[in-house]
C-alpha positions as CSV (number, residue, x, y, z in Angstrom):
1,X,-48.5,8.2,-38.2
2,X,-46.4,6.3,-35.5
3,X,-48.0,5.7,-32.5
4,X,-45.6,6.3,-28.8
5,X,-44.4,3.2,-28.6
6,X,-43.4,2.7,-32.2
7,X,-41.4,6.0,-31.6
8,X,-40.0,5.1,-28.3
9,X,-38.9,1.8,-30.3
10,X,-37.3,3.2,-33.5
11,X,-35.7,5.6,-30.5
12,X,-34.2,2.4,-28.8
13,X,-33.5,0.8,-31.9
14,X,-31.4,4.2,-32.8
15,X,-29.8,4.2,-29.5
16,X,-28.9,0.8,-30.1
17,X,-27.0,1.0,-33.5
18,X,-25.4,5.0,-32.4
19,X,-23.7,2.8,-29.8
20,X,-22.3,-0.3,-31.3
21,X,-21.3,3.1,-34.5
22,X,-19.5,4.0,-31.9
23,X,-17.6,1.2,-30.5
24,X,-16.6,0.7,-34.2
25,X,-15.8,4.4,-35.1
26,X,-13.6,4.2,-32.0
27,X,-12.0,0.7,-32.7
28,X,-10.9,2.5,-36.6
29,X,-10.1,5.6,-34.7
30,X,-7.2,3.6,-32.5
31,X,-6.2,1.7,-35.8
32,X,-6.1,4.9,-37.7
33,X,-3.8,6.2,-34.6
34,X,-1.7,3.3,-34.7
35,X,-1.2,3.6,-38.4
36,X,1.1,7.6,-37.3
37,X,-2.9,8.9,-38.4
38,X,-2.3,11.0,-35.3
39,X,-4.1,14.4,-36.5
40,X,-7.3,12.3,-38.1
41,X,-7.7,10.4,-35.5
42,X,-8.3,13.0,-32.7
43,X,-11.8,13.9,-33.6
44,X,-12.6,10.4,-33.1
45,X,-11.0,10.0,-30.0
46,X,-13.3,13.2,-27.8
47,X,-15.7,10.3,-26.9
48,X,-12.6,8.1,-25.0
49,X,-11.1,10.9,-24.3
50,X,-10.2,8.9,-20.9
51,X,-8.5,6.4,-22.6
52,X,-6.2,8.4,-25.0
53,X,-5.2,10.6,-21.9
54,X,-4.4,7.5,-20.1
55,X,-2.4,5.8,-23.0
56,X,-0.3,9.4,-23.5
57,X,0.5,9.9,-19.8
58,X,2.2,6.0,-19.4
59,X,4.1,6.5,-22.5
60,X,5.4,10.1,-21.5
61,X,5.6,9.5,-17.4
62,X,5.4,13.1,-17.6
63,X,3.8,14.7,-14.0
64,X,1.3,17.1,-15.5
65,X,-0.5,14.4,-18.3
66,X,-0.6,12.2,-15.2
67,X,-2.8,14.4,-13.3
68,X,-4.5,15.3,-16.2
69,X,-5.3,11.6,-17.0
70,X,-6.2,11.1,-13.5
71,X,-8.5,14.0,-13.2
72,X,-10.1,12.9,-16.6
73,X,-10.3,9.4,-15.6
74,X,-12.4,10.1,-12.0
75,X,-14.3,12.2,-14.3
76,X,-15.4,9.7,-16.5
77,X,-16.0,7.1,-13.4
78,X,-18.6,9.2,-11.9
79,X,-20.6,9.7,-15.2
80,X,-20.9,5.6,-15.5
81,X,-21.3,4.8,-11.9
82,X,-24.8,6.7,-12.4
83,X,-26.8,2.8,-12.3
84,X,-25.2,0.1,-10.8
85,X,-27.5,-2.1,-10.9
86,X,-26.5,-5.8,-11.7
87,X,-27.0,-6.9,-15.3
88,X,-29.0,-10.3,-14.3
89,X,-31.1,-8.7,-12.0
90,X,-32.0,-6.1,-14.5
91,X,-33.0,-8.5,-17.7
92,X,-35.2,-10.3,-15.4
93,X,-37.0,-6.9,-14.2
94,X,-37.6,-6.0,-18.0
95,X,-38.6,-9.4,-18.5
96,X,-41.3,-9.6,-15.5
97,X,-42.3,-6.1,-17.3
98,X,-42.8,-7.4,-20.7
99,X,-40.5,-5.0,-22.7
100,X,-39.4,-5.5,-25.9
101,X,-36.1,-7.4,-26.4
102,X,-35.0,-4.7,-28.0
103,X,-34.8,-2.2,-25.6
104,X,-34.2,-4.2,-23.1
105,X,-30.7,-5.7,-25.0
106,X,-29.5,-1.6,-25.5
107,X,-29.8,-1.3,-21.7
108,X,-28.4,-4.4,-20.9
109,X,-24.9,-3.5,-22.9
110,X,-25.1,-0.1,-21.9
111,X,-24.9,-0.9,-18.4
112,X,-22.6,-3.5,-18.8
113,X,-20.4,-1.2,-20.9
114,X,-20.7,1.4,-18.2
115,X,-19.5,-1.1,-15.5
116,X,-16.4,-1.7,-17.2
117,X,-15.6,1.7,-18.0
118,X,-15.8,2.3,-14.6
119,X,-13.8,-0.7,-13.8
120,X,-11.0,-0.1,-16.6
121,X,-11.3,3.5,-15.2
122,X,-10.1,2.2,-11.7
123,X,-7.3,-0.1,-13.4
124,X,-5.7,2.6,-15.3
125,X,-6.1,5.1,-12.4
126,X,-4.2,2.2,-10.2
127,X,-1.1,1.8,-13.0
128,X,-0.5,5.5,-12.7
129,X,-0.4,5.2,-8.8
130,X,2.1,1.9,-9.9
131,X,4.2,3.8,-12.1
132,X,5.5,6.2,-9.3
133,X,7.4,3.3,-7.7
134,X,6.2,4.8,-3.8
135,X,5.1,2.6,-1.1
136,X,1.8,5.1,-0.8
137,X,1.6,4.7,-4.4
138,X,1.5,1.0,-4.2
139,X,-0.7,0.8,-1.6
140,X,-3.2,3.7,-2.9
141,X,-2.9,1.5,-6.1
142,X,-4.0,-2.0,-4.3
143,X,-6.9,-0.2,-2.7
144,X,-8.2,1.1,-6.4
145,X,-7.3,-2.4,-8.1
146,X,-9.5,-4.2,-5.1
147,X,-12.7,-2.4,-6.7
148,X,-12.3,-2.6,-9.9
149,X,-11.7,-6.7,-8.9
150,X,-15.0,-6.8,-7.9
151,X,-16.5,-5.1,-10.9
152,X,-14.4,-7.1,-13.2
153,X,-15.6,-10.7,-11.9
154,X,-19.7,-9.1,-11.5
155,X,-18.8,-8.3,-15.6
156,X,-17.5,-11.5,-16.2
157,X,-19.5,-13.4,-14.5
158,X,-22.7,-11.7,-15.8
159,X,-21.1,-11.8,-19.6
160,X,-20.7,-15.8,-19.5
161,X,-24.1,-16.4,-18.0
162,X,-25.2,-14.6,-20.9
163,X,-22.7,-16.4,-23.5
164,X,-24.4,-19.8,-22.0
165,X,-28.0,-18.4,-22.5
166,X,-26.9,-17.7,-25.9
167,X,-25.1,-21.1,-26.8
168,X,-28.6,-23.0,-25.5
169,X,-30.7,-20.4,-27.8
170,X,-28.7,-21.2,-30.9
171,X,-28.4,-24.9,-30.0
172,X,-32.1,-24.9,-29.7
173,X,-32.9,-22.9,-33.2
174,X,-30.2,-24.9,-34.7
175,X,-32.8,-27.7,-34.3
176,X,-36.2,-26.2,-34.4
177,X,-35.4,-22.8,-36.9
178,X,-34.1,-22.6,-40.5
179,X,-30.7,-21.5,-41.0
180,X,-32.0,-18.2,-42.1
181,X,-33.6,-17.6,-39.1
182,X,-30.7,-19.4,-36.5
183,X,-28.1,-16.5,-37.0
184,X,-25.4,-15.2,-34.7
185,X,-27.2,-12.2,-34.3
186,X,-30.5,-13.6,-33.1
187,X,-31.3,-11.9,-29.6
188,X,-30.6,-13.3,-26.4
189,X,-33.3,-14.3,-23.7
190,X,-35.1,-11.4,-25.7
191,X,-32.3,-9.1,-24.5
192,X,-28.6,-8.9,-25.5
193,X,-27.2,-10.5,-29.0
194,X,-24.1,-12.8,-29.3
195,X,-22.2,-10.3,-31.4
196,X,-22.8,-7.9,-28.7
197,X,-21.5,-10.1,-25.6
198,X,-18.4,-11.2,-28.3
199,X,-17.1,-7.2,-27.9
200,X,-18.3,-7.1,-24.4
201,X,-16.3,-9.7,-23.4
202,X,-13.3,-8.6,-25.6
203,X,-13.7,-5.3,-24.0
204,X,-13.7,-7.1,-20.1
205,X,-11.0,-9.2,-21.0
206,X,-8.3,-5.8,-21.8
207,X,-8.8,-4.5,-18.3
208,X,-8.7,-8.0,-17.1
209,X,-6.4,-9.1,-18.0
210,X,-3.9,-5.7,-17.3
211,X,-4.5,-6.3,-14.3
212,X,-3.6,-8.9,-13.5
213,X,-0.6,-8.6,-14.7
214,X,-0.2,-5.2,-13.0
215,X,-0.8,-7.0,-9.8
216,X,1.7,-10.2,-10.7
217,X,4.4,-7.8,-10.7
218,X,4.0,-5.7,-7.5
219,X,7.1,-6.2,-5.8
220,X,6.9,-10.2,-3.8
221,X,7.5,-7.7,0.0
222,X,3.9,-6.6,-0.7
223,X,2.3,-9.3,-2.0
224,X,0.6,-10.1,1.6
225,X,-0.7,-7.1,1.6
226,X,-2.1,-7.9,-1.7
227,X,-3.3,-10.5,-1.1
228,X,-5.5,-9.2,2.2
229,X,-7.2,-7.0,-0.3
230,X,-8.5,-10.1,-1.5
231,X,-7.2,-10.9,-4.8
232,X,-4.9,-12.7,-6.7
233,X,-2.2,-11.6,-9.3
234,X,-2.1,-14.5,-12.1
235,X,0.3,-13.6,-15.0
236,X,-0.5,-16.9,-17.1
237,X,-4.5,-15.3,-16.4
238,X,-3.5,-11.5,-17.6
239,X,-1.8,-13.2,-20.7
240,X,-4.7,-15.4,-21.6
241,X,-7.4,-12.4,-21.3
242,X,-5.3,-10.1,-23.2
243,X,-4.8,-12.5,-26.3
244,X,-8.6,-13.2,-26.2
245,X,-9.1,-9.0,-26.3
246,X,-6.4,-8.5,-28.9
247,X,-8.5,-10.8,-31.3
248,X,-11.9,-9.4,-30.4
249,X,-13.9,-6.9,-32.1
250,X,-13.7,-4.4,-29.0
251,X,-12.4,-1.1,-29.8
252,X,-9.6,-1.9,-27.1
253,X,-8.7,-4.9,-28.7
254,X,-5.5,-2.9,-30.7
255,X,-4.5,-2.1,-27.1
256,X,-4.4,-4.9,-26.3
257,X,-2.4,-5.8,-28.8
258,X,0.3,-3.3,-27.8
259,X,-0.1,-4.7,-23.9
260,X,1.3,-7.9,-25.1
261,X,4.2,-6.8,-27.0
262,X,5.0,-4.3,-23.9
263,X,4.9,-7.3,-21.6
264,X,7.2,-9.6,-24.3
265,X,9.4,-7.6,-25.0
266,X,9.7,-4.7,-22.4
267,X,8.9,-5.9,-18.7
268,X,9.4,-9.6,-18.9
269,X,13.3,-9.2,-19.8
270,X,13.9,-6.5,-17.9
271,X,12.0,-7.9,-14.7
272,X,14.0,-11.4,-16.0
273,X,10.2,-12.7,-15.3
274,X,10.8,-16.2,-16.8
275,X,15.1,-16.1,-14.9
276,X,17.4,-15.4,-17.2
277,X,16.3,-16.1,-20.4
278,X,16.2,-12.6,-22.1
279,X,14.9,-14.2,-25.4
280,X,11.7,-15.7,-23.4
281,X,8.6,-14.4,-25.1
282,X,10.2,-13.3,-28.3
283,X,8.5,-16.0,-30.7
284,X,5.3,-14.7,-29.3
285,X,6.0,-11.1,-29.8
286,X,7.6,-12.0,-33.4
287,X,4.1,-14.5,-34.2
288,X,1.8,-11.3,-32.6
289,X,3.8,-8.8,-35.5
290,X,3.8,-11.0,-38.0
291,X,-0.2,-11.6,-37.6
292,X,-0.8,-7.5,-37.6
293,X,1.9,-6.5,-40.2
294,X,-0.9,-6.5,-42.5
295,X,-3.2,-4.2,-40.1
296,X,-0.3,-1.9,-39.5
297,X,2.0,-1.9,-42.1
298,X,3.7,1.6,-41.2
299,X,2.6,2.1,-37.7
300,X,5.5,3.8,-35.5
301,X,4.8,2.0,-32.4
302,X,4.8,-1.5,-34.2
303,X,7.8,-0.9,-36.1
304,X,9.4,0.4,-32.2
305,X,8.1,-3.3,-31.1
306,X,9.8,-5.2,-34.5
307,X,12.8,-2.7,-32.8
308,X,13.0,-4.0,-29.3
309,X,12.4,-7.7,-30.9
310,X,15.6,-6.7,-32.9
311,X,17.4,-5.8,-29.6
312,X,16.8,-8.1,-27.6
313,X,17.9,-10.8,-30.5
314,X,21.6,-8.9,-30.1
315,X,20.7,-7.8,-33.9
316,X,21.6,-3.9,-32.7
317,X,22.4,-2.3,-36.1
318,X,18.7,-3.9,-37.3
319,X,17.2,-2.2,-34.3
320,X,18.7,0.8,-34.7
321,X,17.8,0.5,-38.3
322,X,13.7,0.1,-37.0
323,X,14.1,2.8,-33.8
324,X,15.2,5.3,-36.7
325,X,12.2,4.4,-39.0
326,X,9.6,4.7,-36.3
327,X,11.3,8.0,-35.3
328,X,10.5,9.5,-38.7
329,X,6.9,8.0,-39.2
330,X,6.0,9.3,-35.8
331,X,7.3,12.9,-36.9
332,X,4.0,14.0,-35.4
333,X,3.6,12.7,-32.0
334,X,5.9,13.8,-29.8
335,X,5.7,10.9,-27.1
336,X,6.6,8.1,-29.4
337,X,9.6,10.4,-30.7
338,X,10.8,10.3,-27.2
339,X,10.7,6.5,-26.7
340,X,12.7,6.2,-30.3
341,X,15.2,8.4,-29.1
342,X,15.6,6.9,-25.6
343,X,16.3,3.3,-27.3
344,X,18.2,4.4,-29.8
345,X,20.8,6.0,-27.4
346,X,20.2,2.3,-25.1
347,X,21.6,0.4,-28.4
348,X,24.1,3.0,-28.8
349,X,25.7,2.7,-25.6
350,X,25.4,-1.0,-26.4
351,X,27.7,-0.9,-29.4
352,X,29.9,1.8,-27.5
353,X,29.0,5.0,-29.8
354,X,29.1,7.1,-27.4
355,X,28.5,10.4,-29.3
356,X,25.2,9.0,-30.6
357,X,24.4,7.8,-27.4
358,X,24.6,11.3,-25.5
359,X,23.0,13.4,-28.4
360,X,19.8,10.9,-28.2
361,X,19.8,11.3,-24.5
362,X,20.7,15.4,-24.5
363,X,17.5,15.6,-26.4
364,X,15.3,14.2,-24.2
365,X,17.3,15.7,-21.1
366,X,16.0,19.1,-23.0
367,X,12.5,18.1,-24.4
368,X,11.0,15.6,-22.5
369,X,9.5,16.3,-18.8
370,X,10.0,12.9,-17.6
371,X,12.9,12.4,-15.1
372,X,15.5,15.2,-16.6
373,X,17.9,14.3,-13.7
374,X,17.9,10.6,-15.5
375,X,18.3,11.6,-19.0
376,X,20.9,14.1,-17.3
377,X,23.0,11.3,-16.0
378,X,23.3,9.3,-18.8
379,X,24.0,12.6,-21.4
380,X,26.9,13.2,-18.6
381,X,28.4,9.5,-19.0
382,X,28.2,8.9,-22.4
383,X,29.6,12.3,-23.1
384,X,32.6,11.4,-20.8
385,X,32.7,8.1,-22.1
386,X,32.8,9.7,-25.2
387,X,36.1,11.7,-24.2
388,X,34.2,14.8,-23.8
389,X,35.1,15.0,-19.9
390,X,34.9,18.8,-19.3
391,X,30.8,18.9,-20.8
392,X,30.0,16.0,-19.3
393,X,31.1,17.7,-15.4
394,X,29.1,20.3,-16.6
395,X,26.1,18.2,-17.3
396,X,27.2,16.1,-13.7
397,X,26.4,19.3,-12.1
398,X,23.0,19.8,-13.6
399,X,21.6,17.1,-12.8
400,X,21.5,18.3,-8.6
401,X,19.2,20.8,-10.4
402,X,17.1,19.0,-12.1
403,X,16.3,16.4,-9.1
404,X,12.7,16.6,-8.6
405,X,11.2,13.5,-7.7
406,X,12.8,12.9,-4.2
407,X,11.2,9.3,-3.6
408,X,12.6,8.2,-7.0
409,X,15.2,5.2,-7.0
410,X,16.2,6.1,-10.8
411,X,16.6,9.9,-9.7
412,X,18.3,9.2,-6.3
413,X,21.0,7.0,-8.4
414,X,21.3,9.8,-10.7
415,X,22.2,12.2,-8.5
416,X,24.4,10.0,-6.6
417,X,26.5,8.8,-9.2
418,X,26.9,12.2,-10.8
419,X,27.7,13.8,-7.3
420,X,30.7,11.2,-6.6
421,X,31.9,11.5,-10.5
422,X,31.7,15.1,-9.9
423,X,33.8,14.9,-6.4
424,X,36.5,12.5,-7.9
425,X,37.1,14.1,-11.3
426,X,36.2,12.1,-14.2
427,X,37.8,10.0,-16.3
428,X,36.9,8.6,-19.3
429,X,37.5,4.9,-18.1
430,X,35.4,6.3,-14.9
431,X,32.8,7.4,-17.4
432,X,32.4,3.7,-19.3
433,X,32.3,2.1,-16.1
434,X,29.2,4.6,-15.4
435,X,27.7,3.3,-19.0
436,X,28.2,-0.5,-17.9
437,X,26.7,0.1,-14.7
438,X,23.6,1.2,-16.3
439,X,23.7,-1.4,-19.1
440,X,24.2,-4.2,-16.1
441,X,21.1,-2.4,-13.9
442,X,18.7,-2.4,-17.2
443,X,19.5,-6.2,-17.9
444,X,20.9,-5.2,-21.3
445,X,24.7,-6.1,-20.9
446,X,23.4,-9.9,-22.6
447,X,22.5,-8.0,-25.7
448,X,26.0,-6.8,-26.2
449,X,28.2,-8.4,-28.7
450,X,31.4,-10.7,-27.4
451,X,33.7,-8.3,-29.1
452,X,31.9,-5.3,-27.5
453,X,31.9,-7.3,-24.1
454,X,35.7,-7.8,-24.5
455,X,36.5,-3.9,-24.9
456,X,34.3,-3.8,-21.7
457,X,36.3,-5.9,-20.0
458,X,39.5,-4.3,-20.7
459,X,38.3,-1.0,-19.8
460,X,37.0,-2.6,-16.2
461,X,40.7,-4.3,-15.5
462,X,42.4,-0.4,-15.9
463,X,40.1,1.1,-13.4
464,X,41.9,1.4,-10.3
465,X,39.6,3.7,-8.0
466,X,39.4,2.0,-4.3
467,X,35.5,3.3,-4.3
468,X,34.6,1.5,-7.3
469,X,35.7,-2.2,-6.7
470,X,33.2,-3.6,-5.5
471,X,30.8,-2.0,-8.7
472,X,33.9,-3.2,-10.9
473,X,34.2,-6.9,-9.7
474,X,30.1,-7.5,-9.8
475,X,30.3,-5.6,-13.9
476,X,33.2,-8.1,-14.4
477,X,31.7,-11.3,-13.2
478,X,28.5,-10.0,-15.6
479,X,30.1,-9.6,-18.6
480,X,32.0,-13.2,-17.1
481,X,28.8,-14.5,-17.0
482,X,27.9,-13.3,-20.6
483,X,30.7,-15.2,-22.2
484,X,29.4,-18.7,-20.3
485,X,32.4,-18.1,-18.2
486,X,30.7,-19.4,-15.1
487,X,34.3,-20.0,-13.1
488,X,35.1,-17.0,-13.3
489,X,32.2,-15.1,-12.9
490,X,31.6,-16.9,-9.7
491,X,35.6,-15.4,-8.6
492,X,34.3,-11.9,-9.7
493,X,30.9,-12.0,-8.0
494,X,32.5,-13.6,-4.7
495,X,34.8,-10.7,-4.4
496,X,32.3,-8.3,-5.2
497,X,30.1,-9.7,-2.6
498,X,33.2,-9.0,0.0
499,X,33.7,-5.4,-0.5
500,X,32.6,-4.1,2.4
501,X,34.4,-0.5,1.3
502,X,32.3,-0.5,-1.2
503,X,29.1,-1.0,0.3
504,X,29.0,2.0,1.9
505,X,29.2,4.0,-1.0
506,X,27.2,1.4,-3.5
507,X,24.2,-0.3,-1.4
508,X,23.4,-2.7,-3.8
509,X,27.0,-4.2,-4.8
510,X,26.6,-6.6,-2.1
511,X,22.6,-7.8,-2.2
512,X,23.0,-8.0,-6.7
513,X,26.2,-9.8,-6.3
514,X,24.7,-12.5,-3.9
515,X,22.0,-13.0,-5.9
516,X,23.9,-13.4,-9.2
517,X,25.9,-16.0,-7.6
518,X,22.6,-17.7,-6.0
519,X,21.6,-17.9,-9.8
520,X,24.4,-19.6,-11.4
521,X,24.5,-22.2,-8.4
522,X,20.6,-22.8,-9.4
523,X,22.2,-24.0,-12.8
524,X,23.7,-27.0,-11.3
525,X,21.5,-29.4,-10.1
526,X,24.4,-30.0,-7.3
527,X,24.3,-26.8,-6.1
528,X,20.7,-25.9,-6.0
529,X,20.2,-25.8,-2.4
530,X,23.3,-23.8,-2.2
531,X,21.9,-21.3,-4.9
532,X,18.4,-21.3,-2.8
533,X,20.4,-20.2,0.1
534,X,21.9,-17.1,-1.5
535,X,19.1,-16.0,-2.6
536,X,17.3,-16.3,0.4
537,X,19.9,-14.4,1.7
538,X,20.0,-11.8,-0.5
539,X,16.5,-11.4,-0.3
540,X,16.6,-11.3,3.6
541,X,19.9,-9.8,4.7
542,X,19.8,-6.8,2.9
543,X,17.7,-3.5,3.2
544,X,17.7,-0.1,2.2
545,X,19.9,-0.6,-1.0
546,X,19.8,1.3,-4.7
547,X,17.0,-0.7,-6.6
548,X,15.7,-2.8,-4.0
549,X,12.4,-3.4,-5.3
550,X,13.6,-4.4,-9.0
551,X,16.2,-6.9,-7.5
552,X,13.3,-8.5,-5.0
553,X,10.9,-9.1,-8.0
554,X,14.0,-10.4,-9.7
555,X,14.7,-13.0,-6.8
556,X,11.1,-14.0,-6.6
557,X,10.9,-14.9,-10.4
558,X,14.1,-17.0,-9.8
559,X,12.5,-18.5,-6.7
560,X,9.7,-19.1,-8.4
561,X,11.3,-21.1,-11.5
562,X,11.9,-23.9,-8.4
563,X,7.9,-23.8,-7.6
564,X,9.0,-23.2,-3.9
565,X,7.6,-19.5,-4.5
566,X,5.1,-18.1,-2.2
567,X,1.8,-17.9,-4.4
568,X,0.9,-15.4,-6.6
């Protein structure tokens, strides 16, 4: 018969191999997710139920899974913040009390798994504070993201003291044991084995690495006050940390997979992080699919990725093509429907198909609960641009109604523009110039075709509406710019940047079309000083315009590409 502490060992032994059962069931749960395995997977997922909430409410923005993933997330904070002990100080206490190494490694990684829960916790909690685009939020955000800094670099800094104890140990039985003996899985200062601090440090590096990102795109205006909380935002860090996740064996290592092809091909063209290179990270997004093509070979969201790659290549009929195929392998999960849909009326209004365009955004304007006044809009303007002008004053008046989210820049332009197309009557040429607008604000006019670009053109010239000059000269010197056409783009964005009409009913003619002139100056290395200027200027002389935040991060990248930048 087994004594107590051969019990109380084969217990911690137990404990020991439930918990890294888990870490793997959990990693094949996510795959099996990713792979549309949306039903099978949800029994695995009850353990990380935080997670899944979290990863549903970002790609749904919908209020109520917010909260819900909030809620869940403090939740699961205060269960792990239960021993905070630090992970040094604790293996020398079991060592000065002679436990077994194996014991003592299960509570090491517990605890250090705990400690990043809680941290990731914090991280995700701040990114939903992000995604509401508020001054509070942002703030509320920085205050959350300043502990889970803390936590993070304790992790870190605890995991690599470890990794170094374990290098020495293997260095050492390398010379004094047989190979048998000198394996990777030998334990640790009689605690913690290297396979273990491998997914440990995989797992650290995810949230880690998020955030910094999160924090290297907070808008430059409140990066002082960032920076008082006492830490930096370094996206070349984020980048780094996430690649080393996406390779480990941690369960969050398919996330953050996904995190890089978000950042690639999602926020960095849209934010124009890297100026105005729109194809800038697309060999890394096409390298990071073609490495997990095998993994995934029918997941939905990896096929939307190969999608946006597609798009953002000006290859629109192949994205379409992909958008459509992860539409019908993700016939069971609602969320990733709705992102299909919403790109697939983007690439629609991109090759002028208007009708496709407004039934893709009807639906979500009727299904989804994210920002129906948006959807609303755009249903209204591609259904005018369409020819359809009596439904889409119809839909212009809905979206009033459906304005619900008062401190919203996407919703306050919504209902602004539909109220003045409303006022003025419609027209279809009205209705295009509504489409470009959008196209222009989401940075995807440079995926449009020259022959696509040339129809816009024409439509811009017959559009004679007094209100809408300014908006028309600053769309033409765009599409201008699109063709290379630097002279006159330059004419277009001048007179743009003139229209003091115009101003008062469009805020941000003015501040966008002194920018885009500031970034075509930067192009010449005569004019650089000149190009500095404007943007300076229309980084300073403007305030209280449409889009404000999105054009300062814009201005700071730019800045930044002359390493005269304020830090990071």
């Amino acid at each position: 018969m087994a004594g107590p502490e051969q019990s109380q060992q084969q217990q911690q032994v137990e404990e020991k191999a439930e918990h890294i059962d888990d870490a793997e069931m959990a990693l094949q749960g996510i795959n099996m997710l990713l792979n549309n395995g949306f039903k099978e997977s949800d029994e695995l997922f009850r353990r990380y139920r935080y997670f899944c909430l979290f990863v549903n409410a970002m790609m749904t923005f919908e209020e109520e899974k917010m909260q819900t993933a909030c809620d869940d997330l403090r939740t699961t904070e205060k269960l792990c913040e239960s021993d905070s002990a630090g992970v040094i100080e604790t293996i020398r206490n079991k060592i000065k009390k002679s436990m077994d190494s194996q014991r003592s490694g299960v509570v090491v990684v517990d605890r250090l798994q705990r400690q990043i829960i809680v941290a990731d916790c914090q991280v995700y909690l701040a990114v939903l504070s992000f995604v509401k685009q508020e001054l509070s939020a942002y703030i509320k955000g920085g205050w959350i993201l300043r502990k889970a800094w803390k936590m993070y670099n304790k992790c870190h800094s605890d995991i690599s003291q470890l990794q170094e104890a374990c290098q020495r140990r293997s260095s050492v039985n390398q010379d004094s044991l047989s190979a048998d003996n000198a394996n990777h899985n030998a334990p640790v200062e009689n605690a913690v084995t290297a396979e273990a601090l491998d997914r440990l440090k995989g797992s650290v590096s995810f949230g880690y690495g998020l955030f910094h990102l999160c924090i290297s795109m907070v808008p430059p205006h409140l990066l002082k006050i960032i920076n008082l909380l006492g830490f930096p935002g370094d996206r070349l860090q984020g980048l780094s940390s996430l690649m080393y996740a996406s390779e480990s064996k941690d369960m969050k290592a398919p996330l953050a997979t996904l995190a890089l092809l978000w950042y690639h091909t999602v926020v960095l063209p849209f934010f124009a992080l890297d100026g105005s290179d729109t194809h800038a990270g697309l060999l890394e997004a096409k390298a990071i699919l073609q490495r997990k093509s095998v993994v995934y070979p029918n997941s939905s969201l990896f096929m939307f990725f190969k999608g946006r790659v597609q798009r953002l290549e000006c290859h629109i009929n192949s994205a379409l093509a992909c958008f459509h195929d992860a539409l019908e392998l993700a016939s069971d999960q609602r969320e990733i429907q709705h992102v299909c849909l919403y790109e697939i009326g983007w690439c629609s209004m991109i090759e002028m198909n208007f009708e496709d365009a407004y039934r893709s955004f009807e639906r979500l304007k009727n299904e989804s609960r994210w920002s129906q006044c948006y959807y609303a809009y755009l249903t209204g303007v591609c259904q005018g641009a369409s020819g359809d002008l009596d439904g889409a004053t119809g839909v212009f008046k809905d979206v009033q109604k459906l304005f619900k989210r008062k401190n919203n820049q996407i919703e306050q332009f919504a209902v602004k523009r539909a109220d003045r197309l409303r006022k003025i009557s419609p027209t279809r040429e009205l209705c295009i110039l509504g489409v470009i607008e959008v196209l222009y604000l989401w940075k995807a006019l440079p995926n449009c075709s020259s022959s696509k670009l040339q129809i816009m053109n024409q439509v811009l010239q017959s559009v004679d509406e007094a209100s809408c000059r300014g908006l028309k000269h600053l769309l033409l010197g765009a599409i201008h710019k699109c063709h290379g056409n630097m002279r006159d783009a330059v004419q277009s964005f001048q007179l743009a940047a003139r229209d003091d009409y115009g101003r008062q009913i469009n805020s941000y003619i003015q501040p966008y079309a002194v920018y885009e002139l500031g970034c075509i100056l930067l192009a010449q290395p005569e004019t650089v000083g000149k190009g500095r200027s404007l943007l300076l200027q229309a980084k300073e002389d403007f305030t209280g315009y449409d889009f404000e935040n999105r054009l300062h991060v814009r201005i700071h990248s730019a800045l930044a590409s002359l390493k005269e930048v304020v830090p990071q």
